[in-house]
Biotite code that builds the C-alpha atoms (Angstrom):
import biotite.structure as struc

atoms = struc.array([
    struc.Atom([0.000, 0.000, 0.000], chain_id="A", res_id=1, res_name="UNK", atom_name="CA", element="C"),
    struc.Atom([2.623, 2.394, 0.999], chain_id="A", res_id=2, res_name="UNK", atom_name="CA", element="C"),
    struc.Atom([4.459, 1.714, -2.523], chain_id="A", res_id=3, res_name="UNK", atom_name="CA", element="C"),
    struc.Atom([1.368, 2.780, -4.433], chain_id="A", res_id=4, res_name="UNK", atom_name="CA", element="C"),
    struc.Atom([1.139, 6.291, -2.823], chain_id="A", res_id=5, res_name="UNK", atom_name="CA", element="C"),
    struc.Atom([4.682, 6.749, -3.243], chain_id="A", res_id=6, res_name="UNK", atom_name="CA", element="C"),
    struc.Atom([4.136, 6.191, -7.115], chain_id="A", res_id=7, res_name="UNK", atom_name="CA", element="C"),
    struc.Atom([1.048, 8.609, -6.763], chain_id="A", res_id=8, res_name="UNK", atom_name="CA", element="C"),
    struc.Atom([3.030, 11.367, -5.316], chain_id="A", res_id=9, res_name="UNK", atom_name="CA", element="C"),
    struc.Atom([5.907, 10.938, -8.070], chain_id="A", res_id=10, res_name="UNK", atom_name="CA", element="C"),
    struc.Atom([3.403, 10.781, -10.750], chain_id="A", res_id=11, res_name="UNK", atom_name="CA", element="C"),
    struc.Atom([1.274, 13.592, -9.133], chain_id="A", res_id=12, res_name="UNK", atom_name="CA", element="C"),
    struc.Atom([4.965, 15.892, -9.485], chain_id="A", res_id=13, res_name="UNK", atom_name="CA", element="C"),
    struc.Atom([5.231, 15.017, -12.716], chain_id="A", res_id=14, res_name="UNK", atom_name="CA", element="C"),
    struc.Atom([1.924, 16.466, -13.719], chain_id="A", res_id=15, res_name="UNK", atom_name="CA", element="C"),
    struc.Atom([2.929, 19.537, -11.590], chain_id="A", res_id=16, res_name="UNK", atom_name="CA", element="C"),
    struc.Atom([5.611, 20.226, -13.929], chain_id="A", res_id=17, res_name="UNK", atom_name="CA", element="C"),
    struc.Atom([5.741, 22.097, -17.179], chain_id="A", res_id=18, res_name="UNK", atom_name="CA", element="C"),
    struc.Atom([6.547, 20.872, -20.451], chain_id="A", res_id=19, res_name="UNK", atom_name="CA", element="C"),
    struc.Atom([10.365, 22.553, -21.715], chain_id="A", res_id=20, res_name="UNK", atom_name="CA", element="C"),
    struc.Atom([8.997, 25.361, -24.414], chain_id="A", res_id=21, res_name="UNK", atom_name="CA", element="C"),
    struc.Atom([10.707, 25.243, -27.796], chain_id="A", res_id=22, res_name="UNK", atom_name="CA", element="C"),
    struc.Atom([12.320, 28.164, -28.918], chain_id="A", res_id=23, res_name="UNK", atom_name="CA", element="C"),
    struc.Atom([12.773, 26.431, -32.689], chain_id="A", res_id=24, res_name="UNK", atom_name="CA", element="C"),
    struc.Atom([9.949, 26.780, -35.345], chain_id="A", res_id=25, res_name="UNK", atom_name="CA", element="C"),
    struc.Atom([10.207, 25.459, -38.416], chain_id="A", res_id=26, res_name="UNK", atom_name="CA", element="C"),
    struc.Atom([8.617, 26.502, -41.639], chain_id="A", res_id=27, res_name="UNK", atom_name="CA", element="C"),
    struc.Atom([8.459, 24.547, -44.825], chain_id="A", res_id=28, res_name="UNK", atom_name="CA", element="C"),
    struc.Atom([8.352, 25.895, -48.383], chain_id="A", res_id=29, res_name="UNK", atom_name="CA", element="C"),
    struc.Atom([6.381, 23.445, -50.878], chain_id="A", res_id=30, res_name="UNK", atom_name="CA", element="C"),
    struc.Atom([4.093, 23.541, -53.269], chain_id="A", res_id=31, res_name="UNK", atom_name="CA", element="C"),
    struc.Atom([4.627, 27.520, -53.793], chain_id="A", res_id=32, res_name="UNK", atom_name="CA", element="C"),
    struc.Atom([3.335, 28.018, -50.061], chain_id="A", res_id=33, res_name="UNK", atom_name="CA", element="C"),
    struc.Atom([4.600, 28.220, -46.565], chain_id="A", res_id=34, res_name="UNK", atom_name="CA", element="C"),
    struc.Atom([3.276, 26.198, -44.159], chain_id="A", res_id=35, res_name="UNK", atom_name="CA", element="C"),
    struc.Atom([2.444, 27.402, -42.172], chain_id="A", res_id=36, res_name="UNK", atom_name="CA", element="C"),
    struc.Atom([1.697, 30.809, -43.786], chain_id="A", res_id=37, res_name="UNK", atom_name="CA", element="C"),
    struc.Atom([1.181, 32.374, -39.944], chain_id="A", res_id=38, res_name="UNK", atom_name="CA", element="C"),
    struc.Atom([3.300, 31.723, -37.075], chain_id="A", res_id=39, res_name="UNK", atom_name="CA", element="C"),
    struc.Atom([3.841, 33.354, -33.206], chain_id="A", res_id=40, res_name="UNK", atom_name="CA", element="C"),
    struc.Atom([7.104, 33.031, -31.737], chain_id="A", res_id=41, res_name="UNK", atom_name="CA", element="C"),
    struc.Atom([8.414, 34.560, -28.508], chain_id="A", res_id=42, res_name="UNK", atom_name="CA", element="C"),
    struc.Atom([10.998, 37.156, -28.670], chain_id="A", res_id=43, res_name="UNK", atom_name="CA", element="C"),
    struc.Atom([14.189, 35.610, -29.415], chain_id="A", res_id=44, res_name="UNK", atom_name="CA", element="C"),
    struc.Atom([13.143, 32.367, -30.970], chain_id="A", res_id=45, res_name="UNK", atom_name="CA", element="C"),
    struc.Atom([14.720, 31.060, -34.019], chain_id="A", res_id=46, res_name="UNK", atom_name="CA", element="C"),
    struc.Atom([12.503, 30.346, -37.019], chain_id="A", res_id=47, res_name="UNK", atom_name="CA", element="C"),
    struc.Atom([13.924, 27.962, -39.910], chain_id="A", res_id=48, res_name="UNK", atom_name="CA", element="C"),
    struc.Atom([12.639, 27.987, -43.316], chain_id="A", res_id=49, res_name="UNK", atom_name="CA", element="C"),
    struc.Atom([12.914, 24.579, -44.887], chain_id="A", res_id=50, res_name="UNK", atom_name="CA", element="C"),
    struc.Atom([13.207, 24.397, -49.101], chain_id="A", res_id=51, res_name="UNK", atom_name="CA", element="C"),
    struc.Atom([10.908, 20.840, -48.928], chain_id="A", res_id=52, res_name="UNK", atom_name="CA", element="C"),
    struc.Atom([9.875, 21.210, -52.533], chain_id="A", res_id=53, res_name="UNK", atom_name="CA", element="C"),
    struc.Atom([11.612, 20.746, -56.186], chain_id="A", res_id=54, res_name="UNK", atom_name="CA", element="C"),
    struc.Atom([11.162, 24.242, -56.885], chain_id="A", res_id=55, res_name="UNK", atom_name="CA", element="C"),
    struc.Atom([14.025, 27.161, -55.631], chain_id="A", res_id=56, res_name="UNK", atom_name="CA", element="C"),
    struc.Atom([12.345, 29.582, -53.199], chain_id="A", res_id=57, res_name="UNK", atom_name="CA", element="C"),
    struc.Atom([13.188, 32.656, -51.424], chain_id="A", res_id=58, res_name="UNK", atom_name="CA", element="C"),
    struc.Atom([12.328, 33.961, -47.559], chain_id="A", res_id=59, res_name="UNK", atom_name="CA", element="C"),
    struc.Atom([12.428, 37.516, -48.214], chain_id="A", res_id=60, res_name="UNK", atom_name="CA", element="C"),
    struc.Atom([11.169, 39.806, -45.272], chain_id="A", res_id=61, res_name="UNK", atom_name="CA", element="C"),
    struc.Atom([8.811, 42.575, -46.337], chain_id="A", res_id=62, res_name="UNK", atom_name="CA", element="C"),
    struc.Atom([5.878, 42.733, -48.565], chain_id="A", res_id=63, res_name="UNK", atom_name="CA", element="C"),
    struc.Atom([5.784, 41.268, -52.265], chain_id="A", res_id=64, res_name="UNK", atom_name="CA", element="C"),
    struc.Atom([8.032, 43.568, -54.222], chain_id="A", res_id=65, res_name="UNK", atom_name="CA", element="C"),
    struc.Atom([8.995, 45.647, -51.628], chain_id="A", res_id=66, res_name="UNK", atom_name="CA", element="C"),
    struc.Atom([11.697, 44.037, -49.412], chain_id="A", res_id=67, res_name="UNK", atom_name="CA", element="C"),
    struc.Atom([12.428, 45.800, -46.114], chain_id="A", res_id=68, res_name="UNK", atom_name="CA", element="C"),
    struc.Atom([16.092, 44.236, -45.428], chain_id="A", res_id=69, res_name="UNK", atom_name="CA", element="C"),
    struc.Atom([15.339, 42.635, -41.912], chain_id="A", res_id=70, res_name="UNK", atom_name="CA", element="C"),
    struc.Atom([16.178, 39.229, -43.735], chain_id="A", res_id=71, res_name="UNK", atom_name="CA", element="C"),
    struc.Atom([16.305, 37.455, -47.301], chain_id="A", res_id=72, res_name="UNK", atom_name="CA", element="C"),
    struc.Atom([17.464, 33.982, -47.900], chain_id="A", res_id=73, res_name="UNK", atom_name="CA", element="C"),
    struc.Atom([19.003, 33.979, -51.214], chain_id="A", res_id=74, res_name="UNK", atom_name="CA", element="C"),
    struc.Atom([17.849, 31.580, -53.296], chain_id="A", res_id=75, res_name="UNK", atom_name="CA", element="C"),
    struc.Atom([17.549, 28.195, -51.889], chain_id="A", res_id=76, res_name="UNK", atom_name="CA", element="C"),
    struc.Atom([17.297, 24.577, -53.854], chain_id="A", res_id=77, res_name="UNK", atom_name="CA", element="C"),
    struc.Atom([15.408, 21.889, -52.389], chain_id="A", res_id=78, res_name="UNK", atom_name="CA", element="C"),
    struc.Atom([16.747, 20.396, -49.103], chain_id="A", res_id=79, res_name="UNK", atom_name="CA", element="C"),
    struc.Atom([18.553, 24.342, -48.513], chain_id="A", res_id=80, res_name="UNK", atom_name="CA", element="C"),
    struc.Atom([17.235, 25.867, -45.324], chain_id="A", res_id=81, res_name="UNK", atom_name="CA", element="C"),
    struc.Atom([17.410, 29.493, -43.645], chain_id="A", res_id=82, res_name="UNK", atom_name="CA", element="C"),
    struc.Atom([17.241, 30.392, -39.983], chain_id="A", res_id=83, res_name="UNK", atom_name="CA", element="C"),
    struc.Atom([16.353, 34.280, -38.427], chain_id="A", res_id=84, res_name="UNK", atom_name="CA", element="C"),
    struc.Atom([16.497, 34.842, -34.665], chain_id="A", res_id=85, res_name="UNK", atom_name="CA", element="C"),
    struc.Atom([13.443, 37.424, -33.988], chain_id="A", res_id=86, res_name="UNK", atom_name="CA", element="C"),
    struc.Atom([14.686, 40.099, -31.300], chain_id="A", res_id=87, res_name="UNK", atom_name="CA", element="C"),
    struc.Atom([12.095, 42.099, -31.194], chain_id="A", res_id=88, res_name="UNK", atom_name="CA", element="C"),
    struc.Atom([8.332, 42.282, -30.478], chain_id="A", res_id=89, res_name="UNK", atom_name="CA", element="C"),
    struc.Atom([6.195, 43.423, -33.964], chain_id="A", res_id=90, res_name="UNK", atom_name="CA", element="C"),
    struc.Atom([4.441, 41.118, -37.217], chain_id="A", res_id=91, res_name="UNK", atom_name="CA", element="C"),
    struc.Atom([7.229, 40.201, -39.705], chain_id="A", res_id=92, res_name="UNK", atom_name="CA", element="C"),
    struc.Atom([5.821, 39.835, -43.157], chain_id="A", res_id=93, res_name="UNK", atom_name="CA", element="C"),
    struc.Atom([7.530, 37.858, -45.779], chain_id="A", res_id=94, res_name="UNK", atom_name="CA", element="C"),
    struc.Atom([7.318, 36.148, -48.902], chain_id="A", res_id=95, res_name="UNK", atom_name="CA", element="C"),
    struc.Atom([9.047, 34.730, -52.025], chain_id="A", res_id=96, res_name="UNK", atom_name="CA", element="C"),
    struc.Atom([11.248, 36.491, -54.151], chain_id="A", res_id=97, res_name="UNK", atom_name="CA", element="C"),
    struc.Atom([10.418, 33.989, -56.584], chain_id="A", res_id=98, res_name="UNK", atom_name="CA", element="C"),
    struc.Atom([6.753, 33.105, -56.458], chain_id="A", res_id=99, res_name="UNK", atom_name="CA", element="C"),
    struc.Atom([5.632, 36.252, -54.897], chain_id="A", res_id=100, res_name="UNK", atom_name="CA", element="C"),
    struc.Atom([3.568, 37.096, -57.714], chain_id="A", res_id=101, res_name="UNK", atom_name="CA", element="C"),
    struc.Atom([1.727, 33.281, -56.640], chain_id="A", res_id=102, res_name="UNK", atom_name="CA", element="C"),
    struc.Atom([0.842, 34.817, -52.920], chain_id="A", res_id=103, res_name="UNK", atom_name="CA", element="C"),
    struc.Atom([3.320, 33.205, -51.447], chain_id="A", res_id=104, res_name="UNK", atom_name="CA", element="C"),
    struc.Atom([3.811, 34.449, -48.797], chain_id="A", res_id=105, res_name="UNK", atom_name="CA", element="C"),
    struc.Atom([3.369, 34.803, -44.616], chain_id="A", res_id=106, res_name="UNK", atom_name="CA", element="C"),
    struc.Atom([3.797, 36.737, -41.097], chain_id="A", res_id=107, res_name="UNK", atom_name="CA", element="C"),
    struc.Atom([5.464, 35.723, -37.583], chain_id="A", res_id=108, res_name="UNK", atom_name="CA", element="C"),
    struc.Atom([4.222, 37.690, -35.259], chain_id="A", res_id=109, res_name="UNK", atom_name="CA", element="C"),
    struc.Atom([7.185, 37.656, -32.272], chain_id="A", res_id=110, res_name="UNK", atom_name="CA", element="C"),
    struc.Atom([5.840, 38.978, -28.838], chain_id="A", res_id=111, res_name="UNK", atom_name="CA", element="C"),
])
């Protein structure tokens, strides 16, 4: 009996505790999307954009034709990837250099 509230109290702590937060996100570019298109990090998380597709793609930070030099990926082949630490609160709107002109693009809003 005693052994089975000892295992009650450990498993009772380990509901207690919280889950470790991950200050990684990960966004792919297929299909002439991202996905996903809309993301919220915490200030000073790292997002990485991940070329999953056949196509070359871009992650250019601004609005479609109208870059606003917080970031831009240079071109990157399938498999090539792209990471931005975001150090300050605000929405960061990107998009393809490429496929723009598709709607591809997306935000991360970092608070």
């Amino acid at each position: 009996m005693r052994a089975v509230a000892v295992i009650g109290l450990i498993l009772l702590g380990f509901g207690c505790t919280k889950a470790p937060v991950d200050h990684n996100h990960q966004v792919a570019m297929q299909d002439f999307r991202f996905a996903p298109d809309s993301l919220e990090v915490a200030v000073g998380d790292t997002v990485t954009w991940v070329n999953q597709g056949a196509s070359q793609h871009t992650t250019t930070s601004g609005q479609v034709g109208a870059p606003d030099g917080k970031w831009d990926s240079g071109v990157l082949s399938s498999g090539g990837s792209f990471m931005y630490v975001f150090t300050a609160a605000g929405n960061y709107h990107y998009y393809c250099q490429i496929h723009g002109s598709m709607d591809m693009k997306g935000v991360v809003s970092a608070k």
